[in-house]
C-alpha positions as CSV (number, residue, x, y, z in Angstrom):
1,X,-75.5,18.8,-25.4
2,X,-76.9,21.0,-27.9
3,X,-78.7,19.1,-30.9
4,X,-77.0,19.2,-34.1
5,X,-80.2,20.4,-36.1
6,X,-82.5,23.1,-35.0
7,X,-86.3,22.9,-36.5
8,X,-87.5,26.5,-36.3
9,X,-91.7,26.4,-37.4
10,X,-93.3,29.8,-37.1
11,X,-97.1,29.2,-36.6
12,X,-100.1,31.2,-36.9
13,X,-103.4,30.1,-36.9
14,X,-102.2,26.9,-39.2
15,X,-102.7,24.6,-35.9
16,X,-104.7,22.0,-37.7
17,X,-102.0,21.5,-40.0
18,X,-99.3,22.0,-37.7
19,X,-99.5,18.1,-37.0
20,X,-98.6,16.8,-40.3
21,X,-95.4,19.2,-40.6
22,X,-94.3,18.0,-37.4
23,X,-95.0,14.5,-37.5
24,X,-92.7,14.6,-41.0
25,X,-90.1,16.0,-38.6
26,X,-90.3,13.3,-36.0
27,X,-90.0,10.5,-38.6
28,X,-86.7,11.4,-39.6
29,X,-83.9,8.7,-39.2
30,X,-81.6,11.0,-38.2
31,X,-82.7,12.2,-34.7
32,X,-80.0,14.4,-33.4
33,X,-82.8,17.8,-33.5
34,X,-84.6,20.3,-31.7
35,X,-88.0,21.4,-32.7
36,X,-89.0,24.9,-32.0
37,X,-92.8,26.1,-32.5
38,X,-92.8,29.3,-32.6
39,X,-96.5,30.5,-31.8
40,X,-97.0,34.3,-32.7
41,X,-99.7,34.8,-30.2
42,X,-101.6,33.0,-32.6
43,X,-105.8,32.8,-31.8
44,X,-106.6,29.1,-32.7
45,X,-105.5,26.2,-31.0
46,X,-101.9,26.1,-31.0
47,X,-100.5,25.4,-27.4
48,X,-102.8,22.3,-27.7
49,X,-101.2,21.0,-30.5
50,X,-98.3,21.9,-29.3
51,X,-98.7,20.0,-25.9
52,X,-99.6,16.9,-28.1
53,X,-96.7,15.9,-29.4
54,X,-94.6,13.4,-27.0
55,X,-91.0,14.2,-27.4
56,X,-89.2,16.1,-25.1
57,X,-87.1,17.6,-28.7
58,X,-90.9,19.6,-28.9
59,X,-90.4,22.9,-27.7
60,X,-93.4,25.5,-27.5
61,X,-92.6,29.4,-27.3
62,X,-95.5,31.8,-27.4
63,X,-95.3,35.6,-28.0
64,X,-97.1,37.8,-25.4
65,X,-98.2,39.3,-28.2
66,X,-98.0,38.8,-32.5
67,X,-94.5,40.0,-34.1
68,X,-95.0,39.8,-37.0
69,X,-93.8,37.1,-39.4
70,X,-90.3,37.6,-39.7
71,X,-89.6,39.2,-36.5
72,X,-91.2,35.3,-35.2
73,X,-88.4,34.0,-38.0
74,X,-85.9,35.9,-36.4
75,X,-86.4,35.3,-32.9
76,X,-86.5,31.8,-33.5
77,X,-83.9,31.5,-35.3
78,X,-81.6,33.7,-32.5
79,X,-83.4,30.6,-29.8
80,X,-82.0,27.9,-31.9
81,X,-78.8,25.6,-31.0
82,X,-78.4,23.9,-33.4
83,X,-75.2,23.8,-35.9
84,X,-77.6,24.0,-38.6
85,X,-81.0,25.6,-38.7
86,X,-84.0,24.7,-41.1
87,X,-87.2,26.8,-40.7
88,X,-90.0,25.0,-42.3
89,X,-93.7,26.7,-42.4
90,X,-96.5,24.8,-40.6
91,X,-98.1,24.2,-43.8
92,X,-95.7,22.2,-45.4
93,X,-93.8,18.9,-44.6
94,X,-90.8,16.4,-45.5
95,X,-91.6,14.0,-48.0
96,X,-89.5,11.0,-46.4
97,X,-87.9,9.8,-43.2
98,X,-84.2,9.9,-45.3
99,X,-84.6,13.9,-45.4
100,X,-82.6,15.0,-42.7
101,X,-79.7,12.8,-42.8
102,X,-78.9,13.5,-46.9
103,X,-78.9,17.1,-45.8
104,X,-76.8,17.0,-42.6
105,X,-74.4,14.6,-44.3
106,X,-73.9,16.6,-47.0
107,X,-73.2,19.7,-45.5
108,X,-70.9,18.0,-42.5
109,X,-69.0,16.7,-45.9
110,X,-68.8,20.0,-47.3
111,X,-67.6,22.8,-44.9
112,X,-67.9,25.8,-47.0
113,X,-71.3,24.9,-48.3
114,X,-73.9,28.0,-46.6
115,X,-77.3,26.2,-46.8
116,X,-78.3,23.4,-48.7
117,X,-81.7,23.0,-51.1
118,X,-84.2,20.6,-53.3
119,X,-87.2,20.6,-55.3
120,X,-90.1,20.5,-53.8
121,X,-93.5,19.1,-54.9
122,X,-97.4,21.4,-54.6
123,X,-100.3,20.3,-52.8
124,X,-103.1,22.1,-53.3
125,X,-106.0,21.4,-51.1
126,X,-105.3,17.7,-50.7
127,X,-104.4,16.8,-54.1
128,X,-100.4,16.7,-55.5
129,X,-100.2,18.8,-58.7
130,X,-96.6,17.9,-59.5
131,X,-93.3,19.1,-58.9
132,X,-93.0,22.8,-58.7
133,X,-91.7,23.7,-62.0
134,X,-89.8,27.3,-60.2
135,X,-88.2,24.9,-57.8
136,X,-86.3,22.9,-60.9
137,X,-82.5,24.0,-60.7
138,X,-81.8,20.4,-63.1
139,X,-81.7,16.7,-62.4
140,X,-78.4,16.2,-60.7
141,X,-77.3,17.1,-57.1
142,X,-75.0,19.9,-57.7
143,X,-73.0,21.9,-55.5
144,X,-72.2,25.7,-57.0
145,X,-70.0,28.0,-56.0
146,X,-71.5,31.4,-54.9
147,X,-71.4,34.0,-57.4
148,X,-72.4,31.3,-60.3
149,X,-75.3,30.1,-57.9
150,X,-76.3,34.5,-57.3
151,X,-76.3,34.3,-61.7
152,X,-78.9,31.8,-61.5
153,X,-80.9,32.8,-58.4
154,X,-81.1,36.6,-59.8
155,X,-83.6,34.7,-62.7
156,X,-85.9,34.2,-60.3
157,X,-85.9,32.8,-56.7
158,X,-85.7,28.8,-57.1
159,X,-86.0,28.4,-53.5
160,X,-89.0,27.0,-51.6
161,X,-88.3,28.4,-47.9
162,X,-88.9,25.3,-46.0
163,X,-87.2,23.4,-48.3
164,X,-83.7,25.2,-47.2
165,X,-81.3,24.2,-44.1
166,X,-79.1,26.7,-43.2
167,X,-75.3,26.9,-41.3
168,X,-76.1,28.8,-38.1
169,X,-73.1,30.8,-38.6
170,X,-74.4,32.1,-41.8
171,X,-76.8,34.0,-40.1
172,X,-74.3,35.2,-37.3
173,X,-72.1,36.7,-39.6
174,X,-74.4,38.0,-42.0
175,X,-77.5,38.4,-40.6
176,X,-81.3,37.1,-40.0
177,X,-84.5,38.4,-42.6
178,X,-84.2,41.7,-43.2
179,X,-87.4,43.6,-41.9
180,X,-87.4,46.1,-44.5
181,X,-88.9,43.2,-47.1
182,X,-91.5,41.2,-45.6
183,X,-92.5,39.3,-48.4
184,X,-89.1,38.5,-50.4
185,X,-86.9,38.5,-47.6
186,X,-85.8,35.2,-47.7
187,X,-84.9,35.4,-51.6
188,X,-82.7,38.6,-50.5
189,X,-80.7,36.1,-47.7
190,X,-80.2,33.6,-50.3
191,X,-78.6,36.1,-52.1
192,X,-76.4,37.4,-49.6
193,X,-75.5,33.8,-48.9
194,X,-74.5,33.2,-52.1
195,X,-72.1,36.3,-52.2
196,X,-70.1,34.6,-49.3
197,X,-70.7,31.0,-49.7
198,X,-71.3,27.4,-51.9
199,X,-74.6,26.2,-52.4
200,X,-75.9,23.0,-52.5
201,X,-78.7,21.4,-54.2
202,X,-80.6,18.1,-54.3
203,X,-82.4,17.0,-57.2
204,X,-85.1,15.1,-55.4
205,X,-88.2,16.7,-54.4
206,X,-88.4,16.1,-50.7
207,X,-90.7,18.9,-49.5
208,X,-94.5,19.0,-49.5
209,X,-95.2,22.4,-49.8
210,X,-99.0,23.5,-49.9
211,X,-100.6,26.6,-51.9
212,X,-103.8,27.7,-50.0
213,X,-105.3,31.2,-49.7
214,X,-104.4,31.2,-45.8
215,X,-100.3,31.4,-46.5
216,X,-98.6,33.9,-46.3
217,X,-97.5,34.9,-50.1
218,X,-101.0,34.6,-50.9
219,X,-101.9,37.3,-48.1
220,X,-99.8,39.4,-49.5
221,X,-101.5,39.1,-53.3
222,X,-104.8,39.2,-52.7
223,X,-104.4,42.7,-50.5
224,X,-104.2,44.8,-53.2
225,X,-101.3,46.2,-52.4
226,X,-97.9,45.8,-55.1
227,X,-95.7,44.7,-52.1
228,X,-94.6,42.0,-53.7
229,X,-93.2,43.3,-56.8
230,X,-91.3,46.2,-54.9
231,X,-90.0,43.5,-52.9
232,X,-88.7,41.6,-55.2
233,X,-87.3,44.5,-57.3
234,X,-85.7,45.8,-54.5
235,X,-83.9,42.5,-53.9
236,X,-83.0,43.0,-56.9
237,X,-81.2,46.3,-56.9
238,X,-79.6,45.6,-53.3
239,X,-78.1,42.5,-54.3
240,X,-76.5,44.0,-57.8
241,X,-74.8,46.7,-55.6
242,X,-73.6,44.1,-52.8
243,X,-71.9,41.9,-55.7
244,X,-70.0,45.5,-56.9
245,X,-68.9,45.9,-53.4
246,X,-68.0,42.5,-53.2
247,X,-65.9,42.2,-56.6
248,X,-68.8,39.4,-57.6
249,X,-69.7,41.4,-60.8
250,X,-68.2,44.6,-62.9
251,X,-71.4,45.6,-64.3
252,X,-75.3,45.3,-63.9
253,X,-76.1,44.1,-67.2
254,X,-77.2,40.9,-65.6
255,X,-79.2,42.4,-62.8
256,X,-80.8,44.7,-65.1
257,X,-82.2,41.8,-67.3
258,X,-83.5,40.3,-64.1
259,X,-84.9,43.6,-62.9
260,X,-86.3,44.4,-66.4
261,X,-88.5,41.0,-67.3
262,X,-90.1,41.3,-63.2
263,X,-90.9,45.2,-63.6
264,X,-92.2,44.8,-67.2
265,X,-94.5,42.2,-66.2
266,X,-96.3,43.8,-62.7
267,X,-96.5,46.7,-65.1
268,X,-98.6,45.2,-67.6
269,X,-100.2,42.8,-66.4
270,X,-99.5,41.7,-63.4
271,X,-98.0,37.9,-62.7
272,X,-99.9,35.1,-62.3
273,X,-101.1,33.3,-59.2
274,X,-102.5,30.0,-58.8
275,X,-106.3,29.8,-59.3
276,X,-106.6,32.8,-57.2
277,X,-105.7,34.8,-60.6
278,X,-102.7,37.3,-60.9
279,X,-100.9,39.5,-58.2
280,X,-101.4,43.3,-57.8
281,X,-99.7,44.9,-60.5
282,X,-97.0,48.0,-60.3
283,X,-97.5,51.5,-61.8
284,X,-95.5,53.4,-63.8
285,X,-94.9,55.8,-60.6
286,X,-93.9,52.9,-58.0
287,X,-91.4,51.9,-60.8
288,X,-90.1,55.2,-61.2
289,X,-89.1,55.9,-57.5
290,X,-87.6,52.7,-57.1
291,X,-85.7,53.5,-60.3
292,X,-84.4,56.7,-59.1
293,X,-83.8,55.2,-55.6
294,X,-81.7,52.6,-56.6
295,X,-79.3,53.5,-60.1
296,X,-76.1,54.2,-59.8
297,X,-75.8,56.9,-62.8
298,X,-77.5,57.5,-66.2
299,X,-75.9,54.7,-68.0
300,X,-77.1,52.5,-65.8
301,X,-80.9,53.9,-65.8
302,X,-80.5,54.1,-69.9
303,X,-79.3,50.6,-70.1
304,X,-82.2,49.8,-67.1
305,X,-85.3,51.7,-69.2
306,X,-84.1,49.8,-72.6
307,X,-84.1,46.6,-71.1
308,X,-87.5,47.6,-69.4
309,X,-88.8,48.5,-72.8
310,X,-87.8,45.1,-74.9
311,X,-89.1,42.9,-71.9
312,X,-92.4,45.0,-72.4
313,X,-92.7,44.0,-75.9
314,X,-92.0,40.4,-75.2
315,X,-94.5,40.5,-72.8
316,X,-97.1,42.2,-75.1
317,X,-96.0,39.8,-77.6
318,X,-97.1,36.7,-75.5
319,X,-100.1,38.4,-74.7
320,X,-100.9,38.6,-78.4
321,X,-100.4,42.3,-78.3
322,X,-98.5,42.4,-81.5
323,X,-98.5,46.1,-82.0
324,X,-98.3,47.0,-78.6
325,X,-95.0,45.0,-78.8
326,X,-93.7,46.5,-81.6
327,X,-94.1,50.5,-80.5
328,X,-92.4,49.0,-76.9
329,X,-89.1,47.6,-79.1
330,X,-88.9,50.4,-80.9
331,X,-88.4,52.6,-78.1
332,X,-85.8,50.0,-76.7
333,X,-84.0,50.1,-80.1
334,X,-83.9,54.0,-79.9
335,X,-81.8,53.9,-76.6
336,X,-79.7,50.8,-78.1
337,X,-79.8,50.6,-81.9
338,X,-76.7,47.9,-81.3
339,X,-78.9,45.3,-80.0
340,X,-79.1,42.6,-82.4
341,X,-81.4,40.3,-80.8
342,X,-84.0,42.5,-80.5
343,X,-83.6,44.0,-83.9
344,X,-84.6,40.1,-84.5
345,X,-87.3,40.3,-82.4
346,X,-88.9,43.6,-83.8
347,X,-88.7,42.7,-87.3
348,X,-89.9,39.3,-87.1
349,X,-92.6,41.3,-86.1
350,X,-93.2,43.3,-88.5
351,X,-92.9,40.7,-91.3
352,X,-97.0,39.2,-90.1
353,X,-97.7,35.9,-90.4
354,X,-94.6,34.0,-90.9
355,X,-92.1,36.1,-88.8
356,X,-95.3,35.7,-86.0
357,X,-94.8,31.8,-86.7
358,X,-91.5,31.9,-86.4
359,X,-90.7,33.8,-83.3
360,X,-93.2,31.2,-81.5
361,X,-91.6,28.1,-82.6
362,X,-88.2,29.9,-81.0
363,X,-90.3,30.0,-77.7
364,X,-91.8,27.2,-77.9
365,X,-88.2,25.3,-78.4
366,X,-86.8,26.7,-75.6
367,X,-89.2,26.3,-73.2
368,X,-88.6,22.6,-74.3
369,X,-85.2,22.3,-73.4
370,X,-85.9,24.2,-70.3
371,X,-88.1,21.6,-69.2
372,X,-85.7,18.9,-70.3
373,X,-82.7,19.2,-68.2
């Protein structure tokens, strides 16, 4: 019979810490799973780890030759036969043996739920730094419906890949990681998902997941290369005209925000990244081409640039760039004089000391009540 849960764990050269991940795996109460290794030709040791573990649910499959990461995803995915498939990198690992069976029972109770998700908690080197503040969608289990879940997930992507476990009929019908974005791919199926499905989420941090120069988002950032901004813009643009198609939203106000606050901040200067410093920034003429590419007329590129331009001065602002700030809202203000919030914004500005003063206790009291729910 086929198992229930399919384990899918791409691995290349993370064989010595392929042990721990699968060793969480194995622990679980709930033993009704398959564990794929999906060995992308990979140079180290791997199909002697592999060969260690003594369960018959271990299966090794080695590429003749490397894939590439999410051709490796897909493929093992496509192998999997489970009802339910959960890819976890190498790298990281379940937290407890309870895991699995809150996740399967969830989802058998809930039929139209797509993939399910939690918190998950950083190692970095050996140490545990705390729950991964990105990774906070509040502090109750919640189950959203779709296009309220794509609202929040356009803010950013909450989602720790292994920390997901998906219905293998999700990807049948809507298909596996999309090639074209190697390094935000799996943000862009979460937001497909979401168009077509409920999500579920579970407060409790139950994934290890480890930041270390060797993975592969931090491949990616130290290349030099902006890949990871495009990416994640372009995620960005798709998804805002598969919600038009899909009657999810009438306009891209939203989006735009989203698309605004990510651009403005590879543009100037460039987002943070661990203790491996910031990530390859994006210039004014990548942003432009992926601009052009991806409107859909020129109310939505003017309503685009002036949201560009206040989340440039807002970034200049928290940089302490106060009149670098202030030339960027004016510019927004000339394409949308009617925006009252950042009429705030630029006078408070203006006024030195105490507007300064008071424009950071507003931060500073959000952020608070961010952090407290």
């Amino acid at each position: 019979m086929d198992p229930i849960v399919s384990f899918v764990v791409p691995c290349y050269r993370l064989a010595h810490l392929l042990p721990e991940c699968v060793n969480s795996i194995l622990a679980q109460t709930y033993r009704d799973f398959e564990i794929l290794i999906m060995d992308n030709c990979s140079p180290d040791n791997t199909p002697e780890v592999a060969a260690s573990f003594n369960d018959p649910r271990v299966k090794h499959i080695r590429n003749e030759v490397n894939l590439g990461h999410v051709r490796n995803f897909n493929k093992g995915i496509t192998m999997s036969r489970g009802k339910y498939v959960w890819l976890v990198s190498p790298d990281d690992w379940l937290r407890s043996p309870n895991v699995l069976a809150r996740y399967v029972d969830l989802m058998e109770r809930n039929p139209g739920v797509g993939y399910v998700f939690c918190r998950a908690v950083e190692v970095q080197g050996s140490k545990e730094v705390g729950v991964a503040r990105w990774t906070n969608c509040g502090r109750k289990d919640r189950i959203w419906d779709g296009p309220s879940f794509l609202m929040r997930l356009i803010r950013g992507d909450c989602i720790v890949l292994s920390s997901a476990m998906v219905r293998k009929e999700c990807y049948d019908k809507y298909g596996l990681f999309s090639l074209e974005m190697p390094h935000a791919n799996d943000w862009y199926l979460w937001c497909v998902l979401a168009l077509h499905y409920q999500v579920a989420y579970l407060s409790e941090p139950m994934l290890f997941v480890r930041i270390h120069e060797m993975s592969l988002t931090s491949e990616f950032n130290q290349g030099g290369s902006p890949i990871c901004a495009i990416d994640e813009l372009n995620v960005l643009w798709r998804v805002a005209r598969l919600a038009e198609l899909a009657g999810v939203i009438s306009d891209r106000r939203a989006f735009n925000t989203s698309i605004a606050s990510l651009a403005a901040r590879a543009l100037r200067y460039g987002p943070p990244w661990g203790k491996w410093g910031k990530r390859p920034g994006l210039s004014e003429a990548d942003f432009e081409v992926l601009l052009r590419r991806h409107v859909r007329d020129s109310k939505d590129e003017e309503d685009c640039r002036a949201r560009l331009y206040m989340a440039i001065g807002d970034e200049e602002f928290l940089h302490g760039q106060h009149k670098n700030a202030a030339q960027a809202y004016r510019v927004g203000l000339g394409l949308r004089p009617w925006w009252i919030r950042s009429w705030a914004k630029y006078l408070l500005l203006r006024t030195g000391g105490l507007g300064l003063y008071i424009r950071r206790f507003i931060l500073d009291l959000r952020e608070s009540r961010a952090e407290a729910k």
